[in-house]
BAVO-26792 format. One record per residue (C-alpha): residue in one letter; z negated, x negated, y. Coordinates in pm, whole numbers, padded with zeros to 5 digits, m for minus. Each point is the difference from the previous one (the first is absolute). Example, Ala and Ser with C-alpha at 12.3 -4.5 7.8 and 13.67 -1.06 7.14 Angstrom:
BEGIN
[rec A,[m00780,m01230,m00450]]
[rec S,[00066,m00137,00344]]
END
This chain:
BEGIN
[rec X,[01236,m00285,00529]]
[rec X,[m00143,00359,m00124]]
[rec X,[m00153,00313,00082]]
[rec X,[m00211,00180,m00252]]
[rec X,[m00058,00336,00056]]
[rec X,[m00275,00146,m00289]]
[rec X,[m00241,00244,m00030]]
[rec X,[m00242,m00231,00075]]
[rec X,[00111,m00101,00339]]
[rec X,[00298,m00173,00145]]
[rec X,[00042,m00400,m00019]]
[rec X,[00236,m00232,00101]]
[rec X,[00097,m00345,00143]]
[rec X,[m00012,m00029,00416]]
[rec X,[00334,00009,00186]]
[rec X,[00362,00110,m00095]]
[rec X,[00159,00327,m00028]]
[rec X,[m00204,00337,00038]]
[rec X,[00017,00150,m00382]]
[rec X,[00013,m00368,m00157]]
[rec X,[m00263,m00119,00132]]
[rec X,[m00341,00095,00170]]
[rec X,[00120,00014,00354]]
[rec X,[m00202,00119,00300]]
[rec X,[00230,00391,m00078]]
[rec X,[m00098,m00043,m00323]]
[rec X,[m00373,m00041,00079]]
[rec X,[00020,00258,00295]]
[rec X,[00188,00277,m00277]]
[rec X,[m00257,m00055,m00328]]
[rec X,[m00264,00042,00266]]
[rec X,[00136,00317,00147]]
[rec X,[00022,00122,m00337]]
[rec X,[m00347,m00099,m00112]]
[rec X,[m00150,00194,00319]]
[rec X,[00234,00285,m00024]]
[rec X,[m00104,00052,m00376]]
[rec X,[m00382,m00030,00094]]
[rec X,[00026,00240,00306]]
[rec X,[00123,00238,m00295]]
[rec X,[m00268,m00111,m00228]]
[rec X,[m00307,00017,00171]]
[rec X,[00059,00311,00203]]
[rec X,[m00202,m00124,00303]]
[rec X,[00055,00067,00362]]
[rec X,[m00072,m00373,00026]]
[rec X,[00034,m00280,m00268]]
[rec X,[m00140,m00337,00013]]
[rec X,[00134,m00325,m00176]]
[rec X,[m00139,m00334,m00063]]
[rec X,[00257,m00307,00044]]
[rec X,[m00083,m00383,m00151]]
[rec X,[00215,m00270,m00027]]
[rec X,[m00016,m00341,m00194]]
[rec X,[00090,m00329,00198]]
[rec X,[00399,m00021,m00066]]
[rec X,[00182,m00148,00243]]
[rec X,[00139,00387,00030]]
[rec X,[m00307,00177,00040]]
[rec X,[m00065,00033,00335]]
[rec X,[00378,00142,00038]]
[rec X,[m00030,00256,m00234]]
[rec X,[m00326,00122,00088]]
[rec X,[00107,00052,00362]]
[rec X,[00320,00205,m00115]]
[rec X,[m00191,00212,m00269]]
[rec X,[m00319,00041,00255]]
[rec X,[00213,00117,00294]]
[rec X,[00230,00262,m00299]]
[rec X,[m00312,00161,m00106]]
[rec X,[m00121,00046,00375]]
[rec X,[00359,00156,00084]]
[rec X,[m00077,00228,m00282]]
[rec X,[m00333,00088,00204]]
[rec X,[m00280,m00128,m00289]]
[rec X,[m00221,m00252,00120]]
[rec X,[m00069,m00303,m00145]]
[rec X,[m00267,m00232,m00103]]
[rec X,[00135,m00392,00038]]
[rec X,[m00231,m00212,m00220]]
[rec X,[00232,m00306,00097]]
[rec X,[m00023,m00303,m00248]]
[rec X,[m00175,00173,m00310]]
[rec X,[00063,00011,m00372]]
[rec X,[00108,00269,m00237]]
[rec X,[m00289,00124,m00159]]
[rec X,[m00185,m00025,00362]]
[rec X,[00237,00239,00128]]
[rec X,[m00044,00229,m00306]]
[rec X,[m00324,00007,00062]]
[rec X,[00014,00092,00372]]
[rec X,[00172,00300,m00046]]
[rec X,[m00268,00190,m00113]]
[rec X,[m00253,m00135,00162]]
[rec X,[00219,00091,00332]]
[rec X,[00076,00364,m00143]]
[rec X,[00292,m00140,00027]]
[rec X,[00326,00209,m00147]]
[rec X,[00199,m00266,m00118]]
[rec X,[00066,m00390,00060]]
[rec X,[00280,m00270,m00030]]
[rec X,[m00049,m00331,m00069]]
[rec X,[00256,m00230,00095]]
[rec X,[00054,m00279,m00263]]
[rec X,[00218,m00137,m00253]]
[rec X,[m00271,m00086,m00222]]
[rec X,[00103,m00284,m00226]]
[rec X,[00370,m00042,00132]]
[rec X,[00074,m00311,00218]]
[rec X,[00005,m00015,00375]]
[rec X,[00343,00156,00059]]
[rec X,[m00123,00361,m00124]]
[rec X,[m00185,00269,00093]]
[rec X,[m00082,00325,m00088]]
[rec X,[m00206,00350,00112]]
[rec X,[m00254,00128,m00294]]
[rec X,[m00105,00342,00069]]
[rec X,[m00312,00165,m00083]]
[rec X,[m00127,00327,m00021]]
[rec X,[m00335,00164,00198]]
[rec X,[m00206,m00182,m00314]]
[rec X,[00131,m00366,00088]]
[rec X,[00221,00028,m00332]]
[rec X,[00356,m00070,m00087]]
[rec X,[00253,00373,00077]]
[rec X,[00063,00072,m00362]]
[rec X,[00376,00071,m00087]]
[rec X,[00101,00344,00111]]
[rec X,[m00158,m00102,00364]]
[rec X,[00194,m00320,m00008]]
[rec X,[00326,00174,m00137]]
[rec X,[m00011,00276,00299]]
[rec X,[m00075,m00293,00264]]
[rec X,[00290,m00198,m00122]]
[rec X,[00220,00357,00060]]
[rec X,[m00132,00001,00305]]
[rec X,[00083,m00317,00105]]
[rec X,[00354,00022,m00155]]
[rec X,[00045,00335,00221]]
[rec X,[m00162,m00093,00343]]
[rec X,[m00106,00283,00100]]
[rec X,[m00294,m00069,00218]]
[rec X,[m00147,00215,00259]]
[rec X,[m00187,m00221,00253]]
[rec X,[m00251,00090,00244]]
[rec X,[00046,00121,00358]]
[rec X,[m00156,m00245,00287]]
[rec X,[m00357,00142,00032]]
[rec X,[m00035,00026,m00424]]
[rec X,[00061,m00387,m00063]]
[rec X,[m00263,m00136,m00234]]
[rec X,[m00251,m00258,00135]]
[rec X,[m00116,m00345,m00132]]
[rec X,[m00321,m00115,m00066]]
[rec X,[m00061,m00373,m00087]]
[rec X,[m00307,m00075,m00282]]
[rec X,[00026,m00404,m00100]]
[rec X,[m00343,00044,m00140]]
[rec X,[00117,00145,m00338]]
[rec X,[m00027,m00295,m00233]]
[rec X,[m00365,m00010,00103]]
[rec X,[m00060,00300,m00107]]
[rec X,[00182,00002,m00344]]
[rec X,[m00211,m00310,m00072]]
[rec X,[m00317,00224,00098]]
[rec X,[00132,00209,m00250]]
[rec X,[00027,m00247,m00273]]
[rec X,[m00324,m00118,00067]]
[rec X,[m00134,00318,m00040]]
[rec X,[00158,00134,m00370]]
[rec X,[m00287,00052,m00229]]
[rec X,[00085,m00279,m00257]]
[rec X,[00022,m00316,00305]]
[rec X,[m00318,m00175,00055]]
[rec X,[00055,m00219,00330]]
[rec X,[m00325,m00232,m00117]]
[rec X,[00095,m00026,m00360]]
[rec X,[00354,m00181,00107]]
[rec X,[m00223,m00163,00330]]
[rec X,[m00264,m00211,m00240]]
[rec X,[00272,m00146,m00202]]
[rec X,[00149,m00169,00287]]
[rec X,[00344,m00017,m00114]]
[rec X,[00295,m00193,00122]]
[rec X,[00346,00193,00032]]
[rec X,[00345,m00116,00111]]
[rec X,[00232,00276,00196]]
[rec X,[00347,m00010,00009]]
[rec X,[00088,00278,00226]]
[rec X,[00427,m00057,m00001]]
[rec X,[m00087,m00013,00409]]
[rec X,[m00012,00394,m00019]]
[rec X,[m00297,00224,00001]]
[rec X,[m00175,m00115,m00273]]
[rec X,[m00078,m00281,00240]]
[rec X,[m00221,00239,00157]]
[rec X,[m00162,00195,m00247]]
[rec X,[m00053,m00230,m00214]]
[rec X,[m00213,m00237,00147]]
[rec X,[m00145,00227,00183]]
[rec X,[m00134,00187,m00310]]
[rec X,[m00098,m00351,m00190]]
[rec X,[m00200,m00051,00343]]
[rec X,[m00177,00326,m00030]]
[rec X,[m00096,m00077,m00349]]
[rec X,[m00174,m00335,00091]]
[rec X,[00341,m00185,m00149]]
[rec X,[00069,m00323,00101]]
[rec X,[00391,m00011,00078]]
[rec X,[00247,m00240,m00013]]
[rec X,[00366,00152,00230]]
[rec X,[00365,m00117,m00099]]
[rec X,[00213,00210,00134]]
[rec X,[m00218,00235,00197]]
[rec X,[00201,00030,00329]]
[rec X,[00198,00355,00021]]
[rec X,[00310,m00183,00151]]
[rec X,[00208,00226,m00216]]
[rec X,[00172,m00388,m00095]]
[rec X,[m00070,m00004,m00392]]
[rec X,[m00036,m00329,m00134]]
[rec X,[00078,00103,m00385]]
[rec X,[00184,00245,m00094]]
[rec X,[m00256,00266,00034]]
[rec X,[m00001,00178,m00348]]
[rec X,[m00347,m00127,m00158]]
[rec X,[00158,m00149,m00333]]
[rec X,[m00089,m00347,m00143]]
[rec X,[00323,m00184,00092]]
[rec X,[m00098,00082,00406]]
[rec X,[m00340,m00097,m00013]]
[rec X,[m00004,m00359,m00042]]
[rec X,[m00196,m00106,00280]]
[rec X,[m00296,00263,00000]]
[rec X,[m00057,m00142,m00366]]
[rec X,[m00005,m00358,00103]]
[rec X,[m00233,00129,00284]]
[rec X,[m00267,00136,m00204]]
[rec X,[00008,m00295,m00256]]
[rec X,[m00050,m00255,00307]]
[rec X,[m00268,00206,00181]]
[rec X,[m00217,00025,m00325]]
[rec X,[00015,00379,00058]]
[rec X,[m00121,00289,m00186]]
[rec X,[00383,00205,m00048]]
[rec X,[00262,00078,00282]]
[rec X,[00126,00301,00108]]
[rec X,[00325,00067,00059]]
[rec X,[00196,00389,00153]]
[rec X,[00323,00086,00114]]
[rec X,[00070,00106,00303]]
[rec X,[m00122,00329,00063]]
[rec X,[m00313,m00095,m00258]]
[rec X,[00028,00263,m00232]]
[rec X,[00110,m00267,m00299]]
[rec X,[m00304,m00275,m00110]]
[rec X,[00026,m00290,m00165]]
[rec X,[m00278,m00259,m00114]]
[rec X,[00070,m00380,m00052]]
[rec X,[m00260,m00147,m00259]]
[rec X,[m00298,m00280,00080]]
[rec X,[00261,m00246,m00162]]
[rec X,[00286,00075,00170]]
[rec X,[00167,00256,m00237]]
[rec X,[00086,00322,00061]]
[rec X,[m00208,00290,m00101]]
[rec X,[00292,00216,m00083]]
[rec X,[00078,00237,00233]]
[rec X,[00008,00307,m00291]]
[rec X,[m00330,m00133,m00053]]
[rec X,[m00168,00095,00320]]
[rec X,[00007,00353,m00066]]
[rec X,[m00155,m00087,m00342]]
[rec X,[m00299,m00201,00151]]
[rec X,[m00060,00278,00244]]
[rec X,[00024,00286,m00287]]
[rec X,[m00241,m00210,m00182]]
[rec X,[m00288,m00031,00263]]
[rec X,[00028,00374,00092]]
[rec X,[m00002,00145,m00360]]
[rec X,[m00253,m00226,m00070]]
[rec X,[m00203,00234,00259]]
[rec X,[00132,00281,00008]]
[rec X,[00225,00104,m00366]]
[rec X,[00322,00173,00053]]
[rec X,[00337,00043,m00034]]
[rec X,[00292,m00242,00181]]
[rec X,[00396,00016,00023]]
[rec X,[00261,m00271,00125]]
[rec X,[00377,00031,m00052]]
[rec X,[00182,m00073,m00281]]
[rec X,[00091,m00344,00128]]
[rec X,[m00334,m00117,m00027]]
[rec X,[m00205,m00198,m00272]]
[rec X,[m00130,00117,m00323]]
[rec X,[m00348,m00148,00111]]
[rec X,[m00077,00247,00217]]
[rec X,[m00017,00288,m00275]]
[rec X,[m00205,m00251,m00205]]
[rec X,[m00266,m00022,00265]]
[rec X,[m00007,00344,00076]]
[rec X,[m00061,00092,m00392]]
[rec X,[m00230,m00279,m00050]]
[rec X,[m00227,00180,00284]]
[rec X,[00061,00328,m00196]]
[rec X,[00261,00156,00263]]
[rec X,[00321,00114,m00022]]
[rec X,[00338,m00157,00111]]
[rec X,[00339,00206,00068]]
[rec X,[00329,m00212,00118]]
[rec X,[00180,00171,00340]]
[rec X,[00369,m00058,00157]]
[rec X,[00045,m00273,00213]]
[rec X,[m00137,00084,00370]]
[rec X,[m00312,00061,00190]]
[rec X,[00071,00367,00003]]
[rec X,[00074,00036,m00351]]
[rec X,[m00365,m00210,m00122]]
[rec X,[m00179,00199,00271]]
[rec X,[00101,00314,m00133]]
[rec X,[m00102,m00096,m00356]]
[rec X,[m00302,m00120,00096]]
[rec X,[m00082,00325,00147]]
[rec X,[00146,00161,m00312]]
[rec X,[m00252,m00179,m00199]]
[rec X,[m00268,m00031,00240]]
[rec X,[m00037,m00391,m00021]]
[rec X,[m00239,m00171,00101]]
[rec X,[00256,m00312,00121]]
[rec X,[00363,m00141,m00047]]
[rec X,[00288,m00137,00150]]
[rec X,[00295,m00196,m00051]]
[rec X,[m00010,m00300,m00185]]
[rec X,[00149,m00192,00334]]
[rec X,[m00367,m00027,00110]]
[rec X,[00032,00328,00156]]
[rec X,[m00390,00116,m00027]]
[rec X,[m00089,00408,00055]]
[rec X,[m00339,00075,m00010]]
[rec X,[m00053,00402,00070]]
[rec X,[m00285,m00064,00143]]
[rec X,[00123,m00147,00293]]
[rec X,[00380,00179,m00011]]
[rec X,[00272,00029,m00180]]
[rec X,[00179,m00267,00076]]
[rec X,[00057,m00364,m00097]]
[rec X,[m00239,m00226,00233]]
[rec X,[m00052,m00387,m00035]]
[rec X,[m00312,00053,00191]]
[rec X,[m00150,00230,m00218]]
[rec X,[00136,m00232,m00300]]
[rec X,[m00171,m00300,00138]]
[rec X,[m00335,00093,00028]]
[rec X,[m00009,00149,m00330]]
[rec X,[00094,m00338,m00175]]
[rec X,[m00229,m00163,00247]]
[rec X,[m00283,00224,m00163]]
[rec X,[00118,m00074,m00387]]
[rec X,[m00006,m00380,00085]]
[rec X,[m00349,00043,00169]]
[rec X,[m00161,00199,m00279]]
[rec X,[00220,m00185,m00321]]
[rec X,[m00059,m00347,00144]]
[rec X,[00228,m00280,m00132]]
[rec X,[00276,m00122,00151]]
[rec X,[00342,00236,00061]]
[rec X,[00199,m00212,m00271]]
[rec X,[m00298,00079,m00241]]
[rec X,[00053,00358,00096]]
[rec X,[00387,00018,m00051]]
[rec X,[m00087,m00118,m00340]]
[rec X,[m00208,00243,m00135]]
[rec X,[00228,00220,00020]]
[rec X,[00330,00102,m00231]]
[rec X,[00293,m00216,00067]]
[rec X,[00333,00119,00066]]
[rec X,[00304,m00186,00169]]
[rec X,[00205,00187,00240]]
[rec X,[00394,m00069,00077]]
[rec X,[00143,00147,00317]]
[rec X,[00370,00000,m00002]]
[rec X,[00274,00188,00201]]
[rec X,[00365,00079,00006]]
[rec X,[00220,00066,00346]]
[rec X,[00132,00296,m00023]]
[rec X,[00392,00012,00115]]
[rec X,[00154,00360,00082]]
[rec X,[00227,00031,m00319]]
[rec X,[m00353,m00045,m00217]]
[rec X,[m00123,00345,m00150]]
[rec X,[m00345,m00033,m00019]]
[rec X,[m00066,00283,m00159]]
[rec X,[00269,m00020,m00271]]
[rec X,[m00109,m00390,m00075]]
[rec X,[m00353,00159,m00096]]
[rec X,[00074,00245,m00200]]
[rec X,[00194,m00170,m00223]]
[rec X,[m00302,m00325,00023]]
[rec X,[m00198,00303,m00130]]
[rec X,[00221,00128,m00266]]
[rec X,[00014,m00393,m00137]]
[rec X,[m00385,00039,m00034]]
[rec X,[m00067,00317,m00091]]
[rec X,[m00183,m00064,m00330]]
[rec X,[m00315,m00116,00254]]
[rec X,[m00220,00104,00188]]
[rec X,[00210,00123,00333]]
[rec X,[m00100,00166,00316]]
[rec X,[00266,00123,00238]]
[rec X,[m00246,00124,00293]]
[rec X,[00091,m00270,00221]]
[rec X,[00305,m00200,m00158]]
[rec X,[m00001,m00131,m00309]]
[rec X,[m00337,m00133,m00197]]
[rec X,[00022,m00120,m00293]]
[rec X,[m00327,m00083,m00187]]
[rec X,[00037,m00235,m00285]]
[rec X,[m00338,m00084,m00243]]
[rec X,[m00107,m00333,00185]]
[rec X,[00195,00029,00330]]
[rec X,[00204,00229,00246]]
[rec X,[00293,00032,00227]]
[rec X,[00086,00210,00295]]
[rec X,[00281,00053,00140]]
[rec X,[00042,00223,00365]]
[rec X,[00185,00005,00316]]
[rec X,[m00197,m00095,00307]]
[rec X,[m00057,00248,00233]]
[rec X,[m00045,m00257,00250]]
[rec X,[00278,m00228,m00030]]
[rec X,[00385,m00036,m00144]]
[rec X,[m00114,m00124,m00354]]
[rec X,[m00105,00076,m00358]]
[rec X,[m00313,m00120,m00082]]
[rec X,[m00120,m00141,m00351]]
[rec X,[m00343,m00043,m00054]]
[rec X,[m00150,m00143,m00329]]
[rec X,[m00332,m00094,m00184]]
[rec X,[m00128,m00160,m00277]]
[rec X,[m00247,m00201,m00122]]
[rec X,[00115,m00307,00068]]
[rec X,[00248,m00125,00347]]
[rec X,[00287,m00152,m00234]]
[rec X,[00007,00314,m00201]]
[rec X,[m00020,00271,00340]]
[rec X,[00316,m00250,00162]]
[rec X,[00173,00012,m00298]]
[rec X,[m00023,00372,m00072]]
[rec X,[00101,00044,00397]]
[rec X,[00317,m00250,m00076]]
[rec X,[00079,00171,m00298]]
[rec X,[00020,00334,00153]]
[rec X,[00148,m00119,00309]]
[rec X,[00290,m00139,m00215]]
[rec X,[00054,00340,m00170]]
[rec X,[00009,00150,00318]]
[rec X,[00248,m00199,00120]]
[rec X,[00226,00057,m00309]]
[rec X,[m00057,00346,00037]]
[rec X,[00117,m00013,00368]]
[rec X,[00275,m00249,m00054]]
[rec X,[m00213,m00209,00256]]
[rec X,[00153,m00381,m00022]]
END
């Protein structure tokens, strides 16, 4: 079992040990800290915070212990109930809201959880605001509010409705354009949020939906991480109901994947590509992923005259270079879609109904689409970290070996070779090293990721 405690938030598996695990102190301390740091922050007689949850089976436990900390810390609190990450980024500046938590383990299986904190913009604390809540919480030294200062709560289930309003309304979606088509799309919605929003959306858009796994029982049926190897019955789904594509999200729907008319997947690196395409293809600009993701997003981009710059892995880290470089979209190459337009964040809404609007106005069918564009092979590997494993000494001498290419050391290890790549990094997220690779073909990107995985090992003395 394991507690993660990161600048990006704190996540961990239910039950245990306080400090091993994310236990109802350890959920009640991060979100002391949080509030404590954003009284600080904001310098407001009176703050305001917007709370969301996915389904997990944990949800509803968590939310009541962090709702009832930040209301003993005397800031109110906006509870959007079931919602979705990007809906709750969103929210909090529509609400004038000064900060939110949404409470969700994203891709992890049912026994985690996790509180992601945002600042007054709906966006991810950067580091030095996560460093000084995570010395916060390591000190305890809270100062709650006296009897007639407790915060309130005010309950708003409406909010997914009005994020798809939102969608609906960005300058580049054109509600009749997807309507007259009269496509057919299969949701798998992990029986989280997505469930929800989804459809809902697809409804809006005059989509005719097919639901597998649309119930938010928090009781996933596949391991909820959108990769091929989980998503074997959404693809026989789509082939059997003659449908357009399906759409699958994790679940707190900020990841989006598309299965193919035949069954296939799209690729999940490849929905950020589709999307860049249709929205350059509009409006010309500049776009930025993170160094884990594929090559073919820089060739679109520079095909449509733009510019493409690489970013650390994280939202906060892509956000920031997109700002840095004013683009126009990007993302991470996990289907993670931001579109500035509608905030900086990554939102499967948003990415839906911008593919929905390059199918409408490319026509052809979705595998006819994946085609036309460059082809590169992804391998997603990882290695369990153990406690006598130094990380940071095993990449720097992987980087010394390969120091006659092309290496970045912003985030890990990447080394860029003439017709494919490797990356090598520690999740922030979990207790592993990840190895991503890509090339042009999926024999060459798993061999590559073998290859390096075995020189790893050797390095390590891993048996």
């Amino acid at each position: 079992m394991t507690l993660i405690k990161s600048i990006s938030g704190i996540r961990g598996t239910i039950g245990g040990s306080a400090n091993d695990n994310l236990t109802p102190l350890d959920a009640v301390k991060f979100a002391a800290a949080y509030g404590t740091w954003l009284k600080g922050y904001s310098k407001k007689e009176q703050l305001t915070v917007v709370i969301g949850r996915d389904a997990r089976l944990s949800g509803e436990m968590i939310q009541n212990l962090v709702v009832s900390t930040l209301v003993g810390l005397g800031i109110d609190v906006l509870d959007l109930g079931l919602s979705t990450t990007p809906t709750v980024e969103i929210a909090v500046p529509l609400e004038k809201a000064d900060g939110g938590i949404i409470l969700t383990a994203s891709h992890n299986p049912k026994q985690w959880n996790a509180l992601k904190l945002l600042n007054e913009k709906g966006e991810f604390l950067d580091a030095e605001q996560g460093v000084k809540i995570l010395a916060l919480a390591e000190k305890e030294d809270f100062d709650f509010a006296e009897v007639d200062d407790l915060g309130v709560v005010i309950k708003n289930d409406s909010y997914i409705d009005i994020h798809i309003d939102e969608v609906l309304n960005l300058s580049l979606v054109d509600k009749e354009a997807i309507k007259v088509k009269g496509f057919k799309v299969v949701v798998d919605g992990v029986n989280s949020t997505g469930g929800i929003a989804i459809p809902k959306l697809l409804e809006a858009l005059g989509v005719d939906v097919v639901k597998l796994y649309c119930e938010p029982t928090g009781h996933f049926p596949h391991n909820p991480e959108p990769l091929k190897e989980h998503l074997g019955d959404i693809c026989q789904k789509v082939v059997e109901e003659q449908a357009d594509f399906g759409i699958v999200v994790d679940p707190d729907v900020d990841r989006l994947a598309f299965i193919s008319n035949d069954g296939e997947m799209f690729g999940e690196e490849y929905t950020l590509v589709a999307c860049a395409d249709y929205v350059l293809g509009k409006t010309p600009g500049n776009t930025v992923s993170n160094l884990s993701s594929s090559r073919a997003l820089r060739n679109v981009t520079e095909k449509h005259g733009g510019r493409y710059e690489a970013a650390a892995v994280g939202e906060v880290n892509v956000v920031a270079k997109m700002k840095a470089i004013d683009a126009i979209i990007g993302g991470e190459g996990n289907g993670g879609i931001i579109y500035p337009e509608s905030h900086y964040g990554r939102d499967a809404l948003v990415g839906t109904a911008l593919f929905l609007m390059l199918l409408a106005e490319r026509g052809g069918t979705v595998a006819e689409l994946r085609a036309s564009y460059p082809s590169y092979f992804m391998s997603k590997k990882k290695i369990e970290l153990t406690p006598d494993l130094d990380v940071d000494a095993l990449l720097v001498a992987m980087h010394k070996k390969y120091r006659h290419e092309q290496v970045s050391t912003i985030d890990g290890v990447k080394i860029d070779f003439p017709e494919n790549w490797v990356h090598l990094r520690k999740s922030n997220t979990e207790p592993i090293i990840r190895i991503y690779t890509e090339a042009v073909s999926q024999a060459e990107s798993d061999s590559l990721a073998e290859r390096i995985i075995s020189e790893i090992k050797e390095i390590a003395r891993i048996n």
